[in-house]
C-alpha positions as CSV (number, residue, x, y, z in Angstrom):
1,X,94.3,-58.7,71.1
2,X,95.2,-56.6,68.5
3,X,97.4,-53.5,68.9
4,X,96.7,-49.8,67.7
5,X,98.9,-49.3,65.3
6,X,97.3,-53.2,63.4
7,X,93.9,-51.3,64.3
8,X,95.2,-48.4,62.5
9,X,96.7,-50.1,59.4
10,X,93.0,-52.5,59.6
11,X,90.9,-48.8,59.4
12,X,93.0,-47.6,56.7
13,X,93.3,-50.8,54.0
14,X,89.5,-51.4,54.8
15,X,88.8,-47.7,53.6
16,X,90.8,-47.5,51.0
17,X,90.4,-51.2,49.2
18,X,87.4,-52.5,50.5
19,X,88.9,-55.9,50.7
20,X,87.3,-59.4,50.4
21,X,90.0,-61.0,52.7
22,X,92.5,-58.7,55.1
23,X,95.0,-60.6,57.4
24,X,97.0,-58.1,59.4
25,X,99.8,-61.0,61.2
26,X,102.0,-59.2,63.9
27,X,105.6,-60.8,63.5
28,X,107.6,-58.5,65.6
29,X,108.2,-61.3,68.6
30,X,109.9,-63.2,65.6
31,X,112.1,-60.0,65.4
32,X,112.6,-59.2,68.8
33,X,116.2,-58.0,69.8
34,X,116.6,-57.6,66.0
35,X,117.4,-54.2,63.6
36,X,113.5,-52.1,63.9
37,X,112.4,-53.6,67.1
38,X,111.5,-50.6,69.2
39,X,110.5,-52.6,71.8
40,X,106.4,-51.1,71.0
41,X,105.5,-55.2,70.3
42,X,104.1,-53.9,66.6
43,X,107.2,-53.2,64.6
44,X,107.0,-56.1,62.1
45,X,103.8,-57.3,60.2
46,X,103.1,-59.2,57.4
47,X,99.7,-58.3,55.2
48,X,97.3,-59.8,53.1
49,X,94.9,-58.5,51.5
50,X,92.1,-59.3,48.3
51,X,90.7,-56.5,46.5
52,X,89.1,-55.9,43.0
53,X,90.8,-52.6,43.1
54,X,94.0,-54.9,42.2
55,X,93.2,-56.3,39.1
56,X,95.2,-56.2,36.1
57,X,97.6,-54.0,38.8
58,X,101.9,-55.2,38.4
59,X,102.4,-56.9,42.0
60,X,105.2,-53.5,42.4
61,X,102.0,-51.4,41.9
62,X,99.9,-53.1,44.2
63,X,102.7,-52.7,47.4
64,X,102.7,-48.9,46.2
65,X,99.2,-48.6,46.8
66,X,99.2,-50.3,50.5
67,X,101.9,-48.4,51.4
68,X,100.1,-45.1,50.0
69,X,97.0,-46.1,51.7
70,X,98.8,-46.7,55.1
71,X,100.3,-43.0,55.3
72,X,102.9,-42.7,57.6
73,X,103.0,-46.5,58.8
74,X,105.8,-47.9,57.1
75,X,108.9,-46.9,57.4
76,X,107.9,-45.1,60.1
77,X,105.9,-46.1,63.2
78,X,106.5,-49.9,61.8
79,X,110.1,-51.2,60.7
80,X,108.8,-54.0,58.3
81,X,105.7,-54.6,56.3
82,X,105.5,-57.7,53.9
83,X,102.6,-57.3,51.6
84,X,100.8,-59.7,49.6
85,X,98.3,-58.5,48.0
86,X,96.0,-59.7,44.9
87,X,93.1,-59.7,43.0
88,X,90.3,-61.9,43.9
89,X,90.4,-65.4,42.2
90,X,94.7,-65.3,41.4
């Protein structure tokens, strides 16, 4: 089952990247008791996403974007994101 802020972050990279592959991993039990665990169960995640939208984008670029996209998210209502994100075909 999938929380509402992952729900939230799914809506949000879908609409703004129209991705061919999106992998939204939860990783806060791996963090539990740790620095940003709020005890919420969705304070750490790692992404990855596929889009055209990142071609011939610098990798820095590309986190800028997924972090724009999400809004408020990161830093925020989640401690940690990990992003990896590319171009289809790299």
């Amino acid at each position: 089952m999938t929380g509402p802020i992952a729900q939230e972050m799914r809506q949000l990279l879908t609409a703004a990247f129209e991705p061919t592959q999106l992998d939204i991993v939860n990783d806060s039990a791996r963090h539990s008791g740790h620095a940003g665990d709020d005890g919420s169960g969705e304070s750490h995640f790692t992404i990855v996403i596929e889009s055209p939208r990142f071609a011939g984008i610098s990798r820095l670029q590309r986190q800028r974007m997924v972090n724009a996209a999400l809004g408020d998210i990161p830093g925020n209502r989640v401690h940690a994101l990990a992003i990896k994100a590319n171009a289809p075909r790299e």
